[in-house]
C-alpha positions as a Markdown table, in Angstrom:
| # | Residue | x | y | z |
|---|---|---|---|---|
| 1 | Unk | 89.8 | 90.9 | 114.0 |
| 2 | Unk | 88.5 | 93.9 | 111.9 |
| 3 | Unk | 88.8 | 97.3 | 112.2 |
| 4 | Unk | 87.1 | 100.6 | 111.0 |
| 5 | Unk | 87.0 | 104.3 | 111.9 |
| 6 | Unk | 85.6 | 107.5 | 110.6 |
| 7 | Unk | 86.7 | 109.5 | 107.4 |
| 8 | Unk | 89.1 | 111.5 | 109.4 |
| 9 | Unk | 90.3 | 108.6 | 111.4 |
| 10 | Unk | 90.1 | 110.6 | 115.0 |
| 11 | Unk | 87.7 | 107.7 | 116.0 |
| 12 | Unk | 88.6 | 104.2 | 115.5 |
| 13 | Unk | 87.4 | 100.7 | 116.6 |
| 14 | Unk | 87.7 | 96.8 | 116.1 |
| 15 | Unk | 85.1 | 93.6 | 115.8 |
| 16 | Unk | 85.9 | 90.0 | 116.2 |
| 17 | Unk | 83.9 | 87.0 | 115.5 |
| 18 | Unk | 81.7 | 87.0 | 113.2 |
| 19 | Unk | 78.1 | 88.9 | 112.8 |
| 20 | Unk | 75.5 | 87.9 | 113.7 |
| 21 | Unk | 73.6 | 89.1 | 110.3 |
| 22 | Unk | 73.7 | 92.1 | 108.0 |
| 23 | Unk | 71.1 | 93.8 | 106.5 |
| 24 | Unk | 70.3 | 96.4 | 103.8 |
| 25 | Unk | 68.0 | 99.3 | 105.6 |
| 26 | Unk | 65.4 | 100.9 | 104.0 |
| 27 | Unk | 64.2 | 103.2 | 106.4 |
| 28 | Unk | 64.1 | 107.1 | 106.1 |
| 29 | Unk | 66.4 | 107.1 | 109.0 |
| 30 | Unk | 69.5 | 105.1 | 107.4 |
| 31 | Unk | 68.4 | 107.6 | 103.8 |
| 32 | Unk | 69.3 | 110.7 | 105.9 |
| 33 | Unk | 72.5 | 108.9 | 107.7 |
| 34 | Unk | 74.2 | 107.3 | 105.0 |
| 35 | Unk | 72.7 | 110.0 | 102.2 |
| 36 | Unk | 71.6 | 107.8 | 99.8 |
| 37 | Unk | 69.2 | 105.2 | 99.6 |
| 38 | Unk | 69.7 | 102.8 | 102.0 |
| 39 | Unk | 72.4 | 101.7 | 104.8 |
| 40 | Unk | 74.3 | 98.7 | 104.8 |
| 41 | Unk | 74.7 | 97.1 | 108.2 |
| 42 | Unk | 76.3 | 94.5 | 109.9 |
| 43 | Unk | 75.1 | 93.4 | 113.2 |
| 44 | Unk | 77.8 | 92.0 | 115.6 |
| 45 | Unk | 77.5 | 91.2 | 119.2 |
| 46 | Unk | 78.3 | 94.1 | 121.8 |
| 47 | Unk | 81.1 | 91.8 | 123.7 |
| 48 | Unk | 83.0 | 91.5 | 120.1 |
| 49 | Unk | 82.7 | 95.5 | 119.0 |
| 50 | Unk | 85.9 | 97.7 | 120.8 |
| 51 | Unk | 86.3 | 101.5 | 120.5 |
| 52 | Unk | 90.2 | 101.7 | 120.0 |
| 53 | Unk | 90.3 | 105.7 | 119.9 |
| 54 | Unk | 88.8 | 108.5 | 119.8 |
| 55 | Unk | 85.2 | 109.4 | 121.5 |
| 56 | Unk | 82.2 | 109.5 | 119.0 |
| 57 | Unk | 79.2 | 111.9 | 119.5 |
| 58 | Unk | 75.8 | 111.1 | 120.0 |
| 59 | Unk | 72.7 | 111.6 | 118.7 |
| 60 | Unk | 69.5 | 109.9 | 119.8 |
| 61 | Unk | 65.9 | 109.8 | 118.4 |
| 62 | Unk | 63.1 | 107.6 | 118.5 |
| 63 | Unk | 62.8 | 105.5 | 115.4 |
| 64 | Unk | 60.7 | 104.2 | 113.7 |
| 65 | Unk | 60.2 | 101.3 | 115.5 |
| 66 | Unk | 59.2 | 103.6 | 118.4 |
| 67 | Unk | 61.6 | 102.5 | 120.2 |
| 68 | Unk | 65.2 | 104.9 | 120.7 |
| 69 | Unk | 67.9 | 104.3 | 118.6 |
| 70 | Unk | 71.2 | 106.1 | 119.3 |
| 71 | Unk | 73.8 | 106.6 | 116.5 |
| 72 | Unk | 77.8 | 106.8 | 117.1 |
| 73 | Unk | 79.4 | 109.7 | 115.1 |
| 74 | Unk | 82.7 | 111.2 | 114.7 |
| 75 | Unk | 82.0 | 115.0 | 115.7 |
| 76 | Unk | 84.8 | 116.5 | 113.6 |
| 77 | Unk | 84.1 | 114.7 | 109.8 |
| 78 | Unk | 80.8 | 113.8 | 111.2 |
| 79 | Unk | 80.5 | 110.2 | 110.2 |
| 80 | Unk | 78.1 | 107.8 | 111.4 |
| 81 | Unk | 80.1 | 104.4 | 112.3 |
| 82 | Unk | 77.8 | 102.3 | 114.5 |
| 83 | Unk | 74.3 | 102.7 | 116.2 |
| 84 | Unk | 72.6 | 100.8 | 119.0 |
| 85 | Unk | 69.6 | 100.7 | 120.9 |
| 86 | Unk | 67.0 | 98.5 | 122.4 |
| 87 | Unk | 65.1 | 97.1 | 119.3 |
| 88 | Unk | 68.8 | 95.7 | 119.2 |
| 89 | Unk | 69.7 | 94.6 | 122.2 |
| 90 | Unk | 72.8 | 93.3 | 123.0 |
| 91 | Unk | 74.6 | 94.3 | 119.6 |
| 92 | Unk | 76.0 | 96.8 | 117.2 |
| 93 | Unk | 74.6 | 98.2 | 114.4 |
| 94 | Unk | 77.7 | 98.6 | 112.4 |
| 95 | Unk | 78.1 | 100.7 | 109.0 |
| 96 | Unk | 80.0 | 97.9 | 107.0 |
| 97 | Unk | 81.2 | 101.5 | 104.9 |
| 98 | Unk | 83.3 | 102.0 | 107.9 |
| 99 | Unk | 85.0 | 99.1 | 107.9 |
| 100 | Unk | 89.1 | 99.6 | 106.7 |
| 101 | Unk | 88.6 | 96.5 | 104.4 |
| 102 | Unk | 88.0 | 97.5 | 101.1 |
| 103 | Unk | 86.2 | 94.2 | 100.3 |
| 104 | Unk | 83.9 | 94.4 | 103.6 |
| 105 | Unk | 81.0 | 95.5 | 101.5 |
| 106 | Unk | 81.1 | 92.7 | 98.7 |
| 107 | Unk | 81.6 | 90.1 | 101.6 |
| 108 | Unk | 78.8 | 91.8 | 103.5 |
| 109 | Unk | 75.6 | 90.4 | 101.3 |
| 110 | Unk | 72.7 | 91.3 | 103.0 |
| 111 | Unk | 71.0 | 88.0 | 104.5 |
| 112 | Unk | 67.7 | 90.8 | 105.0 |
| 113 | Unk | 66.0 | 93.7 | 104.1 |
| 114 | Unk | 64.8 | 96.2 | 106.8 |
| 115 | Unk | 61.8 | 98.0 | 105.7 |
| 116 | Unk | 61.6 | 96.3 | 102.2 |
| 117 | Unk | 58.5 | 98.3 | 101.8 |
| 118 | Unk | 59.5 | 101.8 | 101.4 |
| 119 | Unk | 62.7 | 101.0 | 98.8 |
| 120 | Unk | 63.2 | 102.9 | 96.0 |
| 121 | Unk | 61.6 | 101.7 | 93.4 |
| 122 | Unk | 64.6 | 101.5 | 91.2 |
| 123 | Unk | 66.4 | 99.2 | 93.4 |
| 124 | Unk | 66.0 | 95.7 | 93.3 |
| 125 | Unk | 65.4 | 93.4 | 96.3 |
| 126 | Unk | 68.6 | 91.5 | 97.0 |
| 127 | Unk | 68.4 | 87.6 | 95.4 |
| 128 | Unk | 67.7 | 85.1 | 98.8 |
| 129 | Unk | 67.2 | 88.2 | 101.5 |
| 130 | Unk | 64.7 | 88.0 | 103.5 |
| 131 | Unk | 62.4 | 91.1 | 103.2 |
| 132 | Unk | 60.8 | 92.6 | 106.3 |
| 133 | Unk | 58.4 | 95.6 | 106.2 |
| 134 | Unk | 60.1 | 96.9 | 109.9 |
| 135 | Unk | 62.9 | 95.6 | 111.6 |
| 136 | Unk | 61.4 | 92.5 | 114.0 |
């Protein structure tokens, strides 16, 4: 079992098995979220994913997609931990950032690339990810 929380730690949770992908995102969205140039997910089953404390805010829009997409946030530091919604059903769209591991993000190679398309152009593509231009 993993856990993760937000910077200030008020909101904490846990996942167990093991995901069910992850993915680099591209989208303008997962720009404004993570403030940089793209998000680095982890998609785990909804049955595995446990808040352990704390009660995140929300904040939902419609996405690109078209499709609502709700993201989980800690309303005091203010950061984004996991986000859901029906393009995903049935999961978790973690933010492997959040994770307590320090080593989740270098065992967290992307297996895709959401909206490939609109990377920056001074990042490469990741070597043996698949590269979507949306997120079916």
């Amino acid at each position: 079992m993993s856990e993760g929380g937000c910077f200030c730690g008020k909101v904490r949770y846990s996942i167990s098995g093991e995901p069910v992908t992850t993915a680099l995102c591209h989208c303008l969205d997962c720009r404004k979220i993570s403030g940089s140039t793209y998000s680095t997910n982890m998609l785990v089953k909804e049955d595995d994913f446990k808040v352990l404390s704390g009660n995140a805010k929300t904040i939902s829009k419609t996405a690109d997609s078209n499709k609502t997409i709700t993201s989980h946030f800690c309303g005091d530091c203010g950061s984004t931990m996991w986000r859901d919604g029906p393009t995903f059903p049935g999961l978790k769209i973690l933010k492997v950032g959040t994770l307590d591991d320090v080593d989740a993000l270098a065992k967290a190679k992307p297996t895709v690339e959401l909206f490939a398309p609109t990377r920056v152009e001074w990042v490469n593509e990741i070597p043996g990810a698949a590269q979507k231009q949306t997120m079916s």
